[in-house]
SEPA-630800 format. One record per atom (N, C-alpha, C, O): residue in three letters; x, y, z; atom name; residue number from 1. Coordinates in Angstrom, 2 decimals, decimal comma. Layout:
N
 residuo       u       v       w atomo num
     ALA       X       Y       Z    CA NUM
...
***
This chain:
119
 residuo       u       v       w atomo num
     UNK    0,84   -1,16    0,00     N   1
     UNK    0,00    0,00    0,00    CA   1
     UNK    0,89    1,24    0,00     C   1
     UNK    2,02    1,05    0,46     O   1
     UNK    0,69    2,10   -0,30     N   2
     UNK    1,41    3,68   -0,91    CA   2
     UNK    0,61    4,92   -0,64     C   2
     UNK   -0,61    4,92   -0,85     O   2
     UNK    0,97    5,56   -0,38     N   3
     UNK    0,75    6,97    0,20    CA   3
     UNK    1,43    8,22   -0,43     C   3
     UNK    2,64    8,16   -0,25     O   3
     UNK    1,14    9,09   -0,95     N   4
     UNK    1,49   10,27   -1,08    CA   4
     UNK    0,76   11,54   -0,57     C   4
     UNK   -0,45   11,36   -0,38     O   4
     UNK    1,17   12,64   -0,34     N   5
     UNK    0,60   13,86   -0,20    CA   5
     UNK    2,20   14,68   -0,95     C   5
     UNK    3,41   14,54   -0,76     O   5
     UNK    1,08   15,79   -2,13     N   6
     UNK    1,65   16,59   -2,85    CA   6
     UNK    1,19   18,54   -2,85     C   6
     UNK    0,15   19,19   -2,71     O   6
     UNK    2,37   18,81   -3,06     N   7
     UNK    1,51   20,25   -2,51    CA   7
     UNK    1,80   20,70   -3,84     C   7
     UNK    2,31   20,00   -4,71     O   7
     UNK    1,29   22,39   -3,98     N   8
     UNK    1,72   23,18   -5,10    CA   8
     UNK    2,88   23,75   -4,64     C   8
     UNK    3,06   23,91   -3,43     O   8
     UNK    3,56   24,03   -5,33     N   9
     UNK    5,19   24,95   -5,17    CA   9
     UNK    5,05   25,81   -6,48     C   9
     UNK    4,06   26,53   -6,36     O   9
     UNK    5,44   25,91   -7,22     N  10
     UNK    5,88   27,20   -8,23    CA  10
     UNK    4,93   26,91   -9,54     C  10
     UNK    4,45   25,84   -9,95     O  10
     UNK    4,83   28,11   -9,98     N  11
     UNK    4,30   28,47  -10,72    CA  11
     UNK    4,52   27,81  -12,25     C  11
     UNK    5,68   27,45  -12,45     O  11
     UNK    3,73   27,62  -13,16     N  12
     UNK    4,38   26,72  -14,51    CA  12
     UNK    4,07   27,01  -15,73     C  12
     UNK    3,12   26,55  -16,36     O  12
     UNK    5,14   28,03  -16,21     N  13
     UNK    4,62   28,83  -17,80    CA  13
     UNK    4,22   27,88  -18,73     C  13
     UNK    5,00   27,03  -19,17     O  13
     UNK    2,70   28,00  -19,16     N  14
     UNK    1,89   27,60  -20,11    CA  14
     UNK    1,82   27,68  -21,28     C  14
     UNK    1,23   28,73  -21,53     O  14
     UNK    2,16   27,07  -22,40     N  15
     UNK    2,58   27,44  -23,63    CA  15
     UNK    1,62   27,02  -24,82     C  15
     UNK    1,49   27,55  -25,92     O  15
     UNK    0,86   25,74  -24,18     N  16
     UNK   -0,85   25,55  -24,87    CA  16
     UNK   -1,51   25,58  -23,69     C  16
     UNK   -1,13   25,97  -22,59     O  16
     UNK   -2,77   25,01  -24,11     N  17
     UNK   -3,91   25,23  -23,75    CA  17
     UNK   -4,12   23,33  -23,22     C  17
     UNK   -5,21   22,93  -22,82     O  17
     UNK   -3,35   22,74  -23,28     N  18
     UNK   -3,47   21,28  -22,78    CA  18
     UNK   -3,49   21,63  -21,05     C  18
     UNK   -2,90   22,53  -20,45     O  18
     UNK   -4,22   20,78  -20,63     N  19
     UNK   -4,22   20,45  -19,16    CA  19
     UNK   -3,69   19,43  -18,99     C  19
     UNK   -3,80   18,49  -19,77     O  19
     UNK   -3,03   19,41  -17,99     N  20
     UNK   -1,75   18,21  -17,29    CA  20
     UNK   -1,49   18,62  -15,62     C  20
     UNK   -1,02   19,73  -15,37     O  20
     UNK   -1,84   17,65  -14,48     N  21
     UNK   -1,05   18,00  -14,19    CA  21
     UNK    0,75   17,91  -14,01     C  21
     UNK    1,37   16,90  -14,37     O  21
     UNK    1,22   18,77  -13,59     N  22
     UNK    2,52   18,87  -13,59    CA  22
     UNK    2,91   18,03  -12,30     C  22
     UNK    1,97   18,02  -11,50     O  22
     UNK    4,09   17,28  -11,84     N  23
     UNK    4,91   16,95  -10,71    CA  23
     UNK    6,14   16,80  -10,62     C  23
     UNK    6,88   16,40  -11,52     O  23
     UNK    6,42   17,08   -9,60     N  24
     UNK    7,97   16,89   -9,59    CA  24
     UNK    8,62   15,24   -9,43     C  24
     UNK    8,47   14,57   -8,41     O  24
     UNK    9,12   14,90  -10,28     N  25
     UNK    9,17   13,17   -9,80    CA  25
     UNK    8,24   12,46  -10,41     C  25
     UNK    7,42   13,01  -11,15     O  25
     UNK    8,22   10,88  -10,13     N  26
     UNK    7,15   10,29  -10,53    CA  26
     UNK    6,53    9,78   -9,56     C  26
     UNK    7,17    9,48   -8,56     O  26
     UNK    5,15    9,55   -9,62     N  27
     UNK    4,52    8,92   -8,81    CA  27
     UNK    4,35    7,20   -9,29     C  27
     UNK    4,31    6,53  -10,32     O  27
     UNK    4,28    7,02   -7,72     N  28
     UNK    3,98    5,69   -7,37    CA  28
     UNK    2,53    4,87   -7,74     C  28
     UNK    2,40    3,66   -7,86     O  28
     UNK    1,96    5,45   -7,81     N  29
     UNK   -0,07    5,58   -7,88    CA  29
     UNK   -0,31    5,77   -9,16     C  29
     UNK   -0,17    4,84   -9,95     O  29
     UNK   -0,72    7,05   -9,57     N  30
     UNK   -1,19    7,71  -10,31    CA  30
     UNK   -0,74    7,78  -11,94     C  30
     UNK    0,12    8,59  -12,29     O  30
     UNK   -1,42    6,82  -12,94     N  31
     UNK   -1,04    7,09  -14,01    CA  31
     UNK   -1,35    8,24  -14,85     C  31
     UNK   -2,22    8,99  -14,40     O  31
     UNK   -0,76    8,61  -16,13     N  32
     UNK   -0,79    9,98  -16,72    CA  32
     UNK   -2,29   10,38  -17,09     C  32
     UNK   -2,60   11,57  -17,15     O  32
     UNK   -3,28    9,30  -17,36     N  33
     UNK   -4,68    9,95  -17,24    CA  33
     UNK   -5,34    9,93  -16,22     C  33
     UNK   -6,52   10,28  -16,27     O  33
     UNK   -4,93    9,64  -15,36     N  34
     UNK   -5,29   10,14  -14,09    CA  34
     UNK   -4,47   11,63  -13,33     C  34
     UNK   -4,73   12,17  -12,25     O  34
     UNK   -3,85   11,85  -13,94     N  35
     UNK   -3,34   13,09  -14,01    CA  35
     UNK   -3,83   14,43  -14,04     C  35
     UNK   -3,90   15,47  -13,37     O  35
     UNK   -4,26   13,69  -15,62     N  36
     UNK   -4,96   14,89  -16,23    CA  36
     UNK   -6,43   15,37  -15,97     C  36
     UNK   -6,85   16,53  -16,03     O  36
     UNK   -7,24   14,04  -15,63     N  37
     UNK   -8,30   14,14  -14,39    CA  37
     UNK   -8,06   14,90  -13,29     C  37
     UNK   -8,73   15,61  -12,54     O  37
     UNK   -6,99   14,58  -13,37     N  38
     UNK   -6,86   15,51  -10,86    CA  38
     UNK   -7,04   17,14  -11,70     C  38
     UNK   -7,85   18,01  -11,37     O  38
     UNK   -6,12   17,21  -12,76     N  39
     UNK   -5,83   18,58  -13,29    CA  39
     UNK   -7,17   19,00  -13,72     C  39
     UNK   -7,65   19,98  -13,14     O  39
     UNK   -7,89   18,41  -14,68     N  40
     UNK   -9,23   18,97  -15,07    CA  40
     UNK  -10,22   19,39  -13,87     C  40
     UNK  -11,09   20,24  -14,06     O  40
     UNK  -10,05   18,71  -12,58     N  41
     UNK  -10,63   18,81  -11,74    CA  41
     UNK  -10,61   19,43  -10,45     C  41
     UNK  -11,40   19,33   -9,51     O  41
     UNK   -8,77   20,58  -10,67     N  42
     UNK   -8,62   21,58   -9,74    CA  42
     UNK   -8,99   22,65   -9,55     C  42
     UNK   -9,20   23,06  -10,69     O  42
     UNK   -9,38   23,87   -8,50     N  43
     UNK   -9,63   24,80   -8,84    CA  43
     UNK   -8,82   25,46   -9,96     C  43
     UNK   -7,60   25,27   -9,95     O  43
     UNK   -9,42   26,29  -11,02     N  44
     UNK   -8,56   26,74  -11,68    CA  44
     UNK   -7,00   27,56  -11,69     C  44
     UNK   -6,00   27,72  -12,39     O  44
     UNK   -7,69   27,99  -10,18     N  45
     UNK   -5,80   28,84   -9,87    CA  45
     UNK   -4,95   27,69   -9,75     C  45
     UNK   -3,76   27,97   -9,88     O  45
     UNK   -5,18   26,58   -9,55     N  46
     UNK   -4,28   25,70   -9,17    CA  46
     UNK   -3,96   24,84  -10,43     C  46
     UNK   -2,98   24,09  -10,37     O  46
     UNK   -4,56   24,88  -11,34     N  47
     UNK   -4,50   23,68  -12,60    CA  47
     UNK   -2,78   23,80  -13,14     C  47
     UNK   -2,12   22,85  -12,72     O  47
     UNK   -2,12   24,63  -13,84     N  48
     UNK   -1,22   24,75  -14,07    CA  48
     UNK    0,08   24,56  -13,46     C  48
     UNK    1,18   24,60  -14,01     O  48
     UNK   -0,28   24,29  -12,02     N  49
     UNK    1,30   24,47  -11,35    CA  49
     UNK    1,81   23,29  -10,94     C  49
     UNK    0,97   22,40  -10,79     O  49
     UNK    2,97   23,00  -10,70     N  50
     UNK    3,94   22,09  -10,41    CA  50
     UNK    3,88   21,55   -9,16     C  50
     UNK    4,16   22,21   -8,17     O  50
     UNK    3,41   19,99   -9,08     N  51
     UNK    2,88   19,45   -7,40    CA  51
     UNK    4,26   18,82   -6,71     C  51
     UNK    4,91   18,20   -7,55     O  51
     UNK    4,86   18,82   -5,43     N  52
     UNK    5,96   18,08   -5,51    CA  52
     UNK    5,44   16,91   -4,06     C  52
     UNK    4,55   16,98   -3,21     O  52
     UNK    6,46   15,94   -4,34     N  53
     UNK    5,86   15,09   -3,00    CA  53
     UNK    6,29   15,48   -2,03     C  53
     UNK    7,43   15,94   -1,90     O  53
     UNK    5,31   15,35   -0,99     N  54
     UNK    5,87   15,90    1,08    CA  54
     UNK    5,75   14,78    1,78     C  54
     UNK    6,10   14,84    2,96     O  54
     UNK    5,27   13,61    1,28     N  55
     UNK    5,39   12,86    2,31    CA  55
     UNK    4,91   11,41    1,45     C  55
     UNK    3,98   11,38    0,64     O  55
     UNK    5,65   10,40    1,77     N  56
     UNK    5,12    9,11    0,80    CA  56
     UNK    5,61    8,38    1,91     C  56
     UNK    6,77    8,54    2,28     O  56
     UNK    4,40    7,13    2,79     N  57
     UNK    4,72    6,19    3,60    CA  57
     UNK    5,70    4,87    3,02     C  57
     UNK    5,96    3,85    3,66     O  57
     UNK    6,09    5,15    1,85     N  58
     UNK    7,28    4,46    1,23    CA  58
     UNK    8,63    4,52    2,16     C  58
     UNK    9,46    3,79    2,71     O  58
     UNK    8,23    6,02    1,93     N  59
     UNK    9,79    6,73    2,69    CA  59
     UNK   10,01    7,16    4,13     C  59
     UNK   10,99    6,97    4,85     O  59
     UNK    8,65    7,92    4,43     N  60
     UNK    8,57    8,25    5,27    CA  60
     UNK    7,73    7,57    6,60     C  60
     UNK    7,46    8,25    7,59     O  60
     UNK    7,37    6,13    6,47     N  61
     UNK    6,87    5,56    7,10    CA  61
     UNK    5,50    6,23    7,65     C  61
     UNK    5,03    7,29    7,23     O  61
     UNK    4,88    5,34    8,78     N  62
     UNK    3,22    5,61    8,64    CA  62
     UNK    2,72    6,45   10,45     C  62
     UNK    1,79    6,19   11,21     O  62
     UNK    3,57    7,22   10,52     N  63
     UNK    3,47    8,47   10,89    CA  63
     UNK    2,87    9,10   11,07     C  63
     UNK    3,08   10,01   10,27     O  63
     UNK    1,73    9,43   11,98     N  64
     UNK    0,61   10,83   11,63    CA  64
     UNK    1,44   11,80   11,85     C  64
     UNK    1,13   12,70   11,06     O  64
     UNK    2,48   12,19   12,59     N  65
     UNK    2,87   12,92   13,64    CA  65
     UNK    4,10   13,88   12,56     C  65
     UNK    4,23   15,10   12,52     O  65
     UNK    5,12   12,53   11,56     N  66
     UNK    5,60   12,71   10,46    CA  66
     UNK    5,15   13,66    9,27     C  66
     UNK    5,79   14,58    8,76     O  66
     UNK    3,72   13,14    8,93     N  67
     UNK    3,17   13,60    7,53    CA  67
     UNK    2,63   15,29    8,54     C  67
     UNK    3,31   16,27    8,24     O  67
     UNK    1,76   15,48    9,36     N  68
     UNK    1,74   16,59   10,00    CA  68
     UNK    2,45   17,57    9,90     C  68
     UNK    2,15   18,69    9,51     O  68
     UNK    3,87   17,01   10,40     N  69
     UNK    5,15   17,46   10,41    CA  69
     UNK    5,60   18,34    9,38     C  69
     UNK    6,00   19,50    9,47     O  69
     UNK    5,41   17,27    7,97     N  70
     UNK    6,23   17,45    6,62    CA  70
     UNK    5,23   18,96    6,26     C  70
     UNK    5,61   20,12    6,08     O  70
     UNK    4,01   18,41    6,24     N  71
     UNK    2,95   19,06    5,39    CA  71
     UNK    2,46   20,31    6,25     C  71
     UNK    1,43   20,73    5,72     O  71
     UNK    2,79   21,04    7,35     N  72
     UNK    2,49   21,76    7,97    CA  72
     UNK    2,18   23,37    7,80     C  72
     UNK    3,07   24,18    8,07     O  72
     UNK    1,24   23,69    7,45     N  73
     UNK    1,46   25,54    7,18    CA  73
     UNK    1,41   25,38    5,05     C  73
     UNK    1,28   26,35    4,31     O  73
     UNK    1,56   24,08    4,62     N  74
     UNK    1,72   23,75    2,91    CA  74
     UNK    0,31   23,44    2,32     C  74
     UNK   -0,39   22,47    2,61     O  74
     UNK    0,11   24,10    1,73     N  75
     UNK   -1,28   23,87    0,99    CA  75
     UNK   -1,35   24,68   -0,20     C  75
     UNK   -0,67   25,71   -0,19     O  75
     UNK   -2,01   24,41   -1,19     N  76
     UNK   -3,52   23,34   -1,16    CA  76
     UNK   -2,81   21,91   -1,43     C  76
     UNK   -1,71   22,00   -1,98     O  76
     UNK   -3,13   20,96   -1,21     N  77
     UNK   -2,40   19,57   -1,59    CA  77
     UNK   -3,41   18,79   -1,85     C  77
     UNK   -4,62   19,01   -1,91     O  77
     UNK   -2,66   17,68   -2,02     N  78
     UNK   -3,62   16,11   -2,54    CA  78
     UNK   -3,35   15,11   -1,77     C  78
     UNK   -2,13   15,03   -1,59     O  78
     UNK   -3,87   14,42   -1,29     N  79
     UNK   -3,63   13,04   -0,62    CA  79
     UNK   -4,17   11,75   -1,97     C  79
     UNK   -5,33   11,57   -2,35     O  79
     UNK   -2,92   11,03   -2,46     N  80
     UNK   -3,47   10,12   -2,98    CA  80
     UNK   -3,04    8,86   -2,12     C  80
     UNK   -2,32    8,90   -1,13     O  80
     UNK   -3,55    7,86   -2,61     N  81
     UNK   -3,64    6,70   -1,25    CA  81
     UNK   -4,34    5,36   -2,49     C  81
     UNK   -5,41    5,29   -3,10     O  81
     UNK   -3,44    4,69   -2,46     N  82
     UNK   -3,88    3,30   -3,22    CA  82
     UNK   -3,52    2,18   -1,81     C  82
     UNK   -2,69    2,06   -0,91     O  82
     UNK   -4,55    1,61   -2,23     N  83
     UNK   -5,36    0,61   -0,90    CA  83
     UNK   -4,26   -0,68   -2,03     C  83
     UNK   -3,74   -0,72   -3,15     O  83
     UNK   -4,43   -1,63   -0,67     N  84
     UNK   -3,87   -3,41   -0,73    CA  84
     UNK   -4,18   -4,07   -2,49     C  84
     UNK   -3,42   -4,69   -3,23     O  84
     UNK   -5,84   -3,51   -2,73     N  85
     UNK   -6,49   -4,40   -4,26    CA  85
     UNK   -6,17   -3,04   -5,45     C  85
     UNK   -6,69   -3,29   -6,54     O  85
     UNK   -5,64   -2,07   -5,42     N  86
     UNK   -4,86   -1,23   -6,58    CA  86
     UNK   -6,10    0,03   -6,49     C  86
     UNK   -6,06    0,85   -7,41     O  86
     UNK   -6,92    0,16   -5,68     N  87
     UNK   -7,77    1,24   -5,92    CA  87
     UNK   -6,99    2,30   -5,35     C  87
     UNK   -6,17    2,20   -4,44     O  87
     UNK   -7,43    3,71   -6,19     N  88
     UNK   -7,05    4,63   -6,01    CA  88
     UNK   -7,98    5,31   -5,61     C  88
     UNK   -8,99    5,25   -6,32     O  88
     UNK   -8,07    6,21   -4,39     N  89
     UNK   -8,36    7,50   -4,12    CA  89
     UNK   -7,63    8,93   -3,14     C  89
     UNK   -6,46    9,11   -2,82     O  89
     UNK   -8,58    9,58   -2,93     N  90
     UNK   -7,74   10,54   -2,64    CA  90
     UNK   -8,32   11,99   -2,16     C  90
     UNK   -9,53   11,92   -1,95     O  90
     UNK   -7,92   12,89   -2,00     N  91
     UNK   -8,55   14,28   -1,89    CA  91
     UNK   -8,02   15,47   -2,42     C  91
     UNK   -6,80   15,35   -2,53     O  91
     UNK   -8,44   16,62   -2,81     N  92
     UNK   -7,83   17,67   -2,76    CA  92
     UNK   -8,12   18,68   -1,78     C  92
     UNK   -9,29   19,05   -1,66     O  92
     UNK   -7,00   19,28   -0,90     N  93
     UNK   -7,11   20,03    0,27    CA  93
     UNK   -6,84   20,98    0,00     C  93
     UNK   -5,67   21,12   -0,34     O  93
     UNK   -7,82   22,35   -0,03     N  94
     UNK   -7,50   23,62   -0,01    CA  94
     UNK   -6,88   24,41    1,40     C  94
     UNK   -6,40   25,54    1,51     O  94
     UNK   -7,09   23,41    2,31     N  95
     UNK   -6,63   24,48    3,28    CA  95
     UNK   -5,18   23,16    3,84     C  95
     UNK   -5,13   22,15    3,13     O  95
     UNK   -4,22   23,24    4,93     N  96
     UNK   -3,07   22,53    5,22    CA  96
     UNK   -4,29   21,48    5,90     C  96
     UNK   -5,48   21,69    6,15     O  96
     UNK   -3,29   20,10    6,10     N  97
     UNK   -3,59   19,12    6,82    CA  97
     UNK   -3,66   19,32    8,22     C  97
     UNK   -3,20   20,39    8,61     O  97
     UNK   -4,08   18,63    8,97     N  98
     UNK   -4,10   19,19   10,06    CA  98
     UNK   -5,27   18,45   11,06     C  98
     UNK   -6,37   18,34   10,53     O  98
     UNK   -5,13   17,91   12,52     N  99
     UNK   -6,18   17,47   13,24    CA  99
     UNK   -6,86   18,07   13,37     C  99
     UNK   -6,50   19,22   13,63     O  99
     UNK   -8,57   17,75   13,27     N 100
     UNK   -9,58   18,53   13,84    CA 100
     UNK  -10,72   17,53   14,03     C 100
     UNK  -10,91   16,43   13,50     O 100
     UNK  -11,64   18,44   15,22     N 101
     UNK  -13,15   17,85   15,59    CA 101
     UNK  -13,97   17,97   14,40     C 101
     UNK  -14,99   17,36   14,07     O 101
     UNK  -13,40   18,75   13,92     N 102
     UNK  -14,76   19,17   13,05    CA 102
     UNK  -14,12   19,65   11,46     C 102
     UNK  -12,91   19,64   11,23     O 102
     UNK  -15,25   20,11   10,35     N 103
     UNK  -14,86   20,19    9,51    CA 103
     UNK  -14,08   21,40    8,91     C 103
     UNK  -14,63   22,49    9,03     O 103
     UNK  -12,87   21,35    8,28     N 104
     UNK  -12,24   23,09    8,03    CA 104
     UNK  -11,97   23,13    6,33     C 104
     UNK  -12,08   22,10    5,66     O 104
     UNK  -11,69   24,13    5,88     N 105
     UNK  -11,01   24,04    4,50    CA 105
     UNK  -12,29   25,00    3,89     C 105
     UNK  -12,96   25,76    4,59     O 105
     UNK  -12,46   24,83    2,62     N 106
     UNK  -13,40   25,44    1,29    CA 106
     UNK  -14,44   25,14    0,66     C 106
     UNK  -15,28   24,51    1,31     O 106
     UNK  -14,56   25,26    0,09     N 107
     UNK  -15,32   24,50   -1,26    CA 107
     UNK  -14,74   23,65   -2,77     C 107
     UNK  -15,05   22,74   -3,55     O 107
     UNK  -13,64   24,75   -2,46     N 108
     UNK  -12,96   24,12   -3,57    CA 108
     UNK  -12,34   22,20   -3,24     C 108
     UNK  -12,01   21,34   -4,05     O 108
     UNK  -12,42   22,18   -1,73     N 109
     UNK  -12,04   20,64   -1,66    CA 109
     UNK  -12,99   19,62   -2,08     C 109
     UNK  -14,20   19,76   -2,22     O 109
     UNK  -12,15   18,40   -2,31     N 110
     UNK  -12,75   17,31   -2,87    CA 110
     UNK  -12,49   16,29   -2,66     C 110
     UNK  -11,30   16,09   -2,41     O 110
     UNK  -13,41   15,10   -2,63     N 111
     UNK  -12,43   13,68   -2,70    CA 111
     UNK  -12,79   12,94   -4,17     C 111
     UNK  -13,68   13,39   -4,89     O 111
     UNK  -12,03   11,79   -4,54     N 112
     UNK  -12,33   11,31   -5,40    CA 112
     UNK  -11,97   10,10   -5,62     C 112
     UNK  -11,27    9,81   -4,64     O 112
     UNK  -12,04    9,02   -6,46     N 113
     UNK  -11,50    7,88   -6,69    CA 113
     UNK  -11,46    7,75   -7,83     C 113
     UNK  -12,14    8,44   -8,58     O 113
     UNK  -10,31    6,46   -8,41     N 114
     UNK  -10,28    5,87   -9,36    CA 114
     UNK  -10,77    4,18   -9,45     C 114
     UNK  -10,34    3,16   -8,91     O 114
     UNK  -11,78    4,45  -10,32     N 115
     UNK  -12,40    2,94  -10,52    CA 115
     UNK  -11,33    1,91  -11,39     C 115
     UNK  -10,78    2,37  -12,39     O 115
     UNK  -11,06    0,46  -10,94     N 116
     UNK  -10,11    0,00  -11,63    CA 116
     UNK  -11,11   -0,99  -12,63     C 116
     UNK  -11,49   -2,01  -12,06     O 116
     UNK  -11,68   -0,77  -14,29     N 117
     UNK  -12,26   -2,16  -14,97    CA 117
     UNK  -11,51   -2,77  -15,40     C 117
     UNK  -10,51   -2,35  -15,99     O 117
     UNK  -11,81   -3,94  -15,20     N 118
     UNK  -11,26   -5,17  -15,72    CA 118
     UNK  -11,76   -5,44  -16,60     C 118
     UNK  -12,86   -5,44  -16,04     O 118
     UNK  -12,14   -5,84  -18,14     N 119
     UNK  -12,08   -6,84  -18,66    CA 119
     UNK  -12,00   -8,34  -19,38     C 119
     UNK  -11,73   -8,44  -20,57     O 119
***
């Protein structure tokens, strides 16, 4: 099982009109049309820019205290998260990660999944 959380960092001069998103690195999860899904599906200030990883339980082991740590005061980000049978889901967080009773962040957040068909 695999874990990432990715934030935005810098800005990413646009030269068409294609949507992608951008990352730094490759991911573990997420193939390139699923990419372009997360991207079609960000707020628009965010579609264009460059996501990098902050925390992958690959590396950084399974940590609340860790990923907290990494991701602290960094936003808007994504949590993607592929489970034991290859499903993918995930969220997009407009506001930082962070414990709470109750609910915080925007509108612009979301969760989502990827359905795996078989054939």
């Amino acid at each position: 099982m695999s874990s990432m959380v990715f934030l935005v960092s810098t800005l990413v001069h646009i030269l068409s009109r294609k949507t992608e998103l951008k990352m730094m690195g490759e991911s573990e999860i997420i193939t390139p049309h699923m990419k372009h899904y997360l991207a079609c599906m960000a707020p628009e200030i965010y579609r264009y820019r460059t996501w990098k990883p902050l925390f992958n339980i690959s590396h950084d082991g399974v940590s609340y205290s860790t990923m907290f740590c990494k991701t602290k005061n960094l936003y808007p980000s994504y949590i993607l998260i592929e489970d034991i049978k290859g499903q993918v889901f995930g969220a997009f967080l407009s506001r930082e990660i962070r414990e709470s009773n109750r609910f915080y962040g925007t509108g612009e957040s979301f969760v989502f999944t990827f359905k795996v068909i078989c054939y």
